[in-house]
N, C-alpha and C positions, 0 to 999 in steps of 0.2 A: 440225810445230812445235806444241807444249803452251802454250798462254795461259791466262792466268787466268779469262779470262770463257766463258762457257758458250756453248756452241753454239745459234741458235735451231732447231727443227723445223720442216719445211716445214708450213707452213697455218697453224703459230702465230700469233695475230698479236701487233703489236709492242706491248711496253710504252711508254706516252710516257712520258720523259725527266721529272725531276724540275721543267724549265725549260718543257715543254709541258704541265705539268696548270697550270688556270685556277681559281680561286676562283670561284662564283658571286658577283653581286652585285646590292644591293640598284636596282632600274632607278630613274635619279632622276628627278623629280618633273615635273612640264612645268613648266615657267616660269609665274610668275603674272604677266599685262601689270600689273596694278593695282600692282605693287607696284615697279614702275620705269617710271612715268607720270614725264613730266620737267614743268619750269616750270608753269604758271600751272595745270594740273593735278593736282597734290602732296596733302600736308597743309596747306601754306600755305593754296589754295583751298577745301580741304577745313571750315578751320575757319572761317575767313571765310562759309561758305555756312550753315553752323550758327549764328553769331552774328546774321547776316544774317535766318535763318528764326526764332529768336528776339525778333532787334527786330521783327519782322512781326507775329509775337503777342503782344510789350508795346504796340505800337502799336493793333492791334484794343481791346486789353484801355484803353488809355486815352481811345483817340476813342470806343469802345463807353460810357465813362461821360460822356463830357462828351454821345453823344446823348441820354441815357441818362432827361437832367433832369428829364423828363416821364414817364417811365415808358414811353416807345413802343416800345421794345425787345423788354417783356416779359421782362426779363432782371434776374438779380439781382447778377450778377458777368458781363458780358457779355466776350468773345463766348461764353461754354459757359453752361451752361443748369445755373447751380450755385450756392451760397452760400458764402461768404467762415466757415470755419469751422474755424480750428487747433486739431489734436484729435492723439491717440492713438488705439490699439484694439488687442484681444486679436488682430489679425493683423498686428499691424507686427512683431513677431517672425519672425513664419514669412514676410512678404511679402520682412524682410530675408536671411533665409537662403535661400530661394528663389532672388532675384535675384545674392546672392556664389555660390552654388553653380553657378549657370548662366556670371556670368561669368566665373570661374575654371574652370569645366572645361567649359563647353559649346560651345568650338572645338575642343577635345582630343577629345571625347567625337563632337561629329559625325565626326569622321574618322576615328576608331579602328570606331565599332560594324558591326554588318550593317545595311543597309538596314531587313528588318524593323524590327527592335530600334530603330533611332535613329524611326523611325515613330512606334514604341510611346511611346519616350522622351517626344517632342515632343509628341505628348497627355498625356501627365501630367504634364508641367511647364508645358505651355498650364493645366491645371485646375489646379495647385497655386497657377499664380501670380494666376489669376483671383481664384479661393477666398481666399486671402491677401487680395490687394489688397480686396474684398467685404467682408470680416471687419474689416478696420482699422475698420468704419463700426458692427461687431456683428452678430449675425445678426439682431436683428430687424430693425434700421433698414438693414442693409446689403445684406443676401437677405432671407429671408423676407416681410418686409414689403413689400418692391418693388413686385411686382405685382399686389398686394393694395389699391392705391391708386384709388381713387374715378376716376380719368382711364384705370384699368390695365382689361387683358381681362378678368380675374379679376372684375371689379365685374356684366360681362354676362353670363356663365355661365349663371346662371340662365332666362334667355331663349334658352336655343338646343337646351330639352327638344324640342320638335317642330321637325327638321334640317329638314323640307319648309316647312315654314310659316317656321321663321325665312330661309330664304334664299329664297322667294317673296317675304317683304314687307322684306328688307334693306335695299334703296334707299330703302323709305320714312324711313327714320328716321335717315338722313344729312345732313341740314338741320338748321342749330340751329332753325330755325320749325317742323320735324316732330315733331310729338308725340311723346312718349316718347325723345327723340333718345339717340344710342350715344353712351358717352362718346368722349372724345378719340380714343384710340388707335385703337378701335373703326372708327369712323367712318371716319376716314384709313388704311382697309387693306381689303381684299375681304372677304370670311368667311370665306376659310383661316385667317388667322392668328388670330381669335377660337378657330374649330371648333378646333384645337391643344390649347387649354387646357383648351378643352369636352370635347374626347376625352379627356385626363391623367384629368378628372374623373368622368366615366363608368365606366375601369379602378379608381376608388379612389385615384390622385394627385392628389385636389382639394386647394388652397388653396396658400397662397404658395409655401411651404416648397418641395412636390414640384416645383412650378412653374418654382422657381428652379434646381432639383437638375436639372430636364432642361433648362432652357436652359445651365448652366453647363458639363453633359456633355457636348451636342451641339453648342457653340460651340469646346469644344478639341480636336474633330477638325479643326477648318476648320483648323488648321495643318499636319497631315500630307496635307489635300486638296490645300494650295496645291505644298507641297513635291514632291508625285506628278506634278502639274501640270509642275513647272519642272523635273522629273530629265526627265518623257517627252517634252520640247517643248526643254530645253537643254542636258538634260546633269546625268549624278549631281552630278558635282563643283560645279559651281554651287549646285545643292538643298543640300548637304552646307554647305554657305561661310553661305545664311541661313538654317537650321536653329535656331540657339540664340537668331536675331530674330525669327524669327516666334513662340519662346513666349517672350521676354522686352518684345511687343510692345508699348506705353504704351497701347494702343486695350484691352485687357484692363481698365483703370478701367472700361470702360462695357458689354463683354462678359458680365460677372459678373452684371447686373441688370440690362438688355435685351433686349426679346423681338427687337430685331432682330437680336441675336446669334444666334440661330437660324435667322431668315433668311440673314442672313450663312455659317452652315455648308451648309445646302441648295446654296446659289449655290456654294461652293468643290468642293462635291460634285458640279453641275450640269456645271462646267467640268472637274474633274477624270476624271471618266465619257469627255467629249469629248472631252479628250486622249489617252485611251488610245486608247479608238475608231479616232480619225484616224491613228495614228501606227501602229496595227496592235499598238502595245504588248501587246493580250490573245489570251485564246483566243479570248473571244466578240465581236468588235469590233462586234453588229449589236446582242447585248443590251447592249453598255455604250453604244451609241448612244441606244439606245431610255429603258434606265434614266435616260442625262442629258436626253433630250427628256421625259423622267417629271419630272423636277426642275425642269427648266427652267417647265413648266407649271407646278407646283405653287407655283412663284416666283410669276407672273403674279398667283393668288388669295392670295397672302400681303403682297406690296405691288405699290404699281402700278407706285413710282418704278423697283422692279426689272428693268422690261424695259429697261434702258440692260443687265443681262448682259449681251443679246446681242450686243452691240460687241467685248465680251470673248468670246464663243461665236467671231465671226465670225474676230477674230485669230488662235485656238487652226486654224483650218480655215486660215487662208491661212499660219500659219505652218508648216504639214504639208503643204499645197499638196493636199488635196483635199476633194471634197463628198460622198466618199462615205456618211459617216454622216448627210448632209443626209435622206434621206427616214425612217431611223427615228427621226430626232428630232423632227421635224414631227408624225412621229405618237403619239408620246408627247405633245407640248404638246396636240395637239388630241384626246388622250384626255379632260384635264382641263377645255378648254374644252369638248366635249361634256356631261360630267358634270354642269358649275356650270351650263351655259344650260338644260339639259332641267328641273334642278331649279327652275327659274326666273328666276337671276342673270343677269344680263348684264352681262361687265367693263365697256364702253365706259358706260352708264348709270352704272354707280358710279363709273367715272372724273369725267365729268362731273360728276355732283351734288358729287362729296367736292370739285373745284376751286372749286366755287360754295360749298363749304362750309367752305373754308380761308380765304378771303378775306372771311366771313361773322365771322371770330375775328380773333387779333392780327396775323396777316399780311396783316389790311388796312392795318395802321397801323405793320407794320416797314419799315424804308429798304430796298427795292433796292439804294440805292447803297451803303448800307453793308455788309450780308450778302452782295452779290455778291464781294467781297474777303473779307470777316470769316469766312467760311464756310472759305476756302481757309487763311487764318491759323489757325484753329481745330484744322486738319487737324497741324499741327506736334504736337501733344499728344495725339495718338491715334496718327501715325504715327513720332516722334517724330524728336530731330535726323539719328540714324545716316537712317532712311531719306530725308530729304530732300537729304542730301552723298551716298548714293548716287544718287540720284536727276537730280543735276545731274551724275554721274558719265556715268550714261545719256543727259542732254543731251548733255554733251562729246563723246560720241559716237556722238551721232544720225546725222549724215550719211553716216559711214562704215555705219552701219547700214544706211543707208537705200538706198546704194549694193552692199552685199554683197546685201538682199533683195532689190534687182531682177537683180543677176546669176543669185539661187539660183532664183528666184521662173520667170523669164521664158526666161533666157537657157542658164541649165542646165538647168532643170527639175525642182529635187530642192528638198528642204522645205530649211527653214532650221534652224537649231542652235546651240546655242553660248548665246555675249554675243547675238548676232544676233536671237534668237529670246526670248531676256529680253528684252531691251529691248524691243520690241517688245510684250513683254505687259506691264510695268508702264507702257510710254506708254499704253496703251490704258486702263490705269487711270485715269491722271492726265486722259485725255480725256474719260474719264463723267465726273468731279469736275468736271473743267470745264464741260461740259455741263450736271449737274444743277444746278451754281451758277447758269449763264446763266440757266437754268429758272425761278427766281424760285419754285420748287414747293419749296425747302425753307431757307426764312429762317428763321437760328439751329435749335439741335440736331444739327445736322450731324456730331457727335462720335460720336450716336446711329445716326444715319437714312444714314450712310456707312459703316458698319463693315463690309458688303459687297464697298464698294468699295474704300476702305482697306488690307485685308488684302492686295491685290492688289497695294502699291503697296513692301509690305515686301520683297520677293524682289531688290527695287534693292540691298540692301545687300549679296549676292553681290558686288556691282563691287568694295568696299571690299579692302584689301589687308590678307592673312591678319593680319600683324602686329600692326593697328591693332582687332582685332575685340573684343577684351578693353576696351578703352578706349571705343570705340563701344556696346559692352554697357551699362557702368557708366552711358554718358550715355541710354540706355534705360532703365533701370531708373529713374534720380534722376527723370526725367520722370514717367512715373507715382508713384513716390512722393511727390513734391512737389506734386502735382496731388493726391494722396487724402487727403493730411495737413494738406492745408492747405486744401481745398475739401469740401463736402458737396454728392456729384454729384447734379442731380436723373435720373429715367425708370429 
């Protein structure tokens, strides 16, 4: 019998059926928890915690004047270390385009690029927005002139032509009673952070300008340090979520014209190293040990307050669940402490004298009671609203945190990941903040002398649900812009 349809050949095999071929399709998305959080967790709390973190720094900002009356402050707009000064400048243009470009397309933008590239990204929109926000004030009063200032390192330079002899007789001249005494800045940091400027000056980048152009540089890496950080420790897609916070960050007002911004990069770099390390992320896990025990040290002679990192070093290790990079790191820090003691320095000697020598100036006669709160209020305008509603995002869920790390930790055996392993590192932020506030070692400037620890604490707005990120931006950007346009920041 003759049919229409063909006969198949043995071994052929079958065609499937019009009804059995499948479309490929796009695999969707994981659920984001943040974004179907129910009741008192929402946007309701969410906004309420921003208003909340705002009345805390109207509040510093009015009891700061009514202390104020006397001048015992030391403050001229208290709690930030600023003058009351509405103004324009040749960067509020580009500070504004900066900031609309980031937040209309830098959720878009960290999701779409390569790793590399969105890296790349986030240092030059960390420097554009620095540079911009710097510029509203001019280049001379705004960079260039910055460190050039009679209290700045730039004033000591000249005194550190002979390295063996300035750091054999360092300690002497850290008492305001010591002859010839270092200025401010000087004085309150080891001789790393001096020799910095000293060395710029040596190669032929002497005086503000270049000064300023390397701290501006090396301060807009610390955002793709922190991010490397949080993809090796939680997870890309986490990094990916505060990417366009970490350079649209409000602490960037004081980045642009602080040498502690520099510090600040070292530390993200110091931890960043560690991270890989522990988690096996590299080829070389024993030189990226060694290199963040290189940094870690170099912290130590740049400031003192800096050794709270290691709270954050120790996090990054418990939340990878090991010590293996412990000995080459050790040996990196005590490269540097060799180096400074044989030259003559001794940290703990300059520790001491510079406490006897802080309390020798205005922090004899600032409140404890008032900068131990006004300090953490301050923190709103450097870290601004998005990160402290992520932040209480991370509160919300501390405990379940705290429960999945002893299961990862103890009971499986395996590092942690995830939300898990964020939180985890920006509480450990928030707990050096707390700490150095306890500390009574840094009444007022803290916008300044925490941009270390600060940066640490931006990774919280990851929590935030995708939807809301554009809106969260816009209220990071207005912060720093309202702060430079209407304040003249001092350091």
């Amino acid at each position: 019998m003759v049919t229409s349809a063909r006969r198949r050949r043995p071994g052929t095999p079958r065609r499937p059926s019009l009804r059995q071929v499948t479309v490929p399709t796009t695999p969707k998305a994981s659920p984001d928890p943040a974004d179907h959080e129910p009741g008192p967790t929402g946007l309701r709390a969410d906004l309420i915690t921003a208003s909340v973190a705002v009345l805390l720094f109207a509040t510093a900002a009015v009891v700061g004047v009514a202390v104020n009356t006397d001048g015992r402050l030391f403050l001229h707009w208290p709690p930030l270390y600023a003058w009351w000064d509405p103004h324009l400048g040749p960067g509020t243009p580009m500070a504004l385009v900066v900031a609309g470009v980031t937040v209309l397309h830098g959720p878009s933008l960290a999701q779409r690029l390569s790793w590399g590239r969105l890296l790349g990204v986030s240092v030059a929109g960390s420097l554009a927005w620095m540079f911009s926000l710097a510029m509203i004030d001019g280049w001379q009063r705004g960079i260039a002139g910055r460190l050039e200032a009679r209290h700045e390192y730039l004033a000591a330079v000249d005194r550190t032509e002979d390295v063996g002899h300035f750091l054999r007789t360092y300690t002497d001249h850290i008492l305001l009673t010591s002859p010839d005494n270092w200025p401010v800045h000087v004085a309150g940091h080891p001789p790393a952070a001096l020799l910095t400027f000293s060395g710029l000056d040596r190669i032929g980048l002497g005086g503000g300008a270049w000064a300023a152009m390397f701290v501006l540089v090396t301060a807009a890496t610390a955002a793709a340090a922190v991010l490397v950080t949080v993809r090796t420790l939680a997870g890309e897609d986490l990094a990916r979520r505060a990417a366009p916070f970490m350079v649209l960050v409000p602490a960037a007002v004081w980045m642009g014209v602080s040498a502690d911004a520099w510090f600040a990069a070292v530390a993200a770099w110091a931890i960043a190293l560690l991270a890989l390390s522990a988690t096996g992320r590299t080829r070389w896990p024993r030189a990226a040990a060694l290199g963040s025990g290189l940094l870690f040290g170099l912290l130590l002679y740049l400031s003192y307050g800096l050794v709270l990192m290691g709270l954050l070093g120790l996090t990054v290790l418990l939340a990878a669940r090991t010590w293996r990079p412990l000995p080459w790191l050790v040996l990196g820090v005590l490269a540097w402490v060799a180096v400074f003691t044989a030259a003559g320095f001794w940290w703990f000697d300059g520790y001491f004298l510079l406490v006897e020598r802080y309390y020798q100036g205005a922090a004899r006669l600032r409140p404890y009671e008032y900068f131990v709160w006004a300090n953490l209020a301050t923190q709103v305008v450097t870290a601004g609203t998005a990160t402290v509603v992520g932040l209480r995002r991370a509160a919300v869920a501390l405990p379940d945190t705290a429960r999945e790390g002893v299961r990862s930790l103890w009971r499986e055996r395996r590092p942690v990941s995830g939300r898990t392993a964020l939180i985890l590192l920006v509480s450990a932020a928030v707990l050096i903040m707390l700490l150095a506030s306890l500390s009574g070692m840094g009444k007022a400037e803290t916008e300044r002398i925490w941009l270390p620890f600060v940066l640490w604490a931006v990774p919280a707005t990851a929590l935030l649900p995708r939807g809301w990120h554009r809106g969260w931006l816009a209220a990071q950007a207005a912060v720093a812009l309202t702060v430079n346009h209407l304040l003249f920041t001092g350091w």
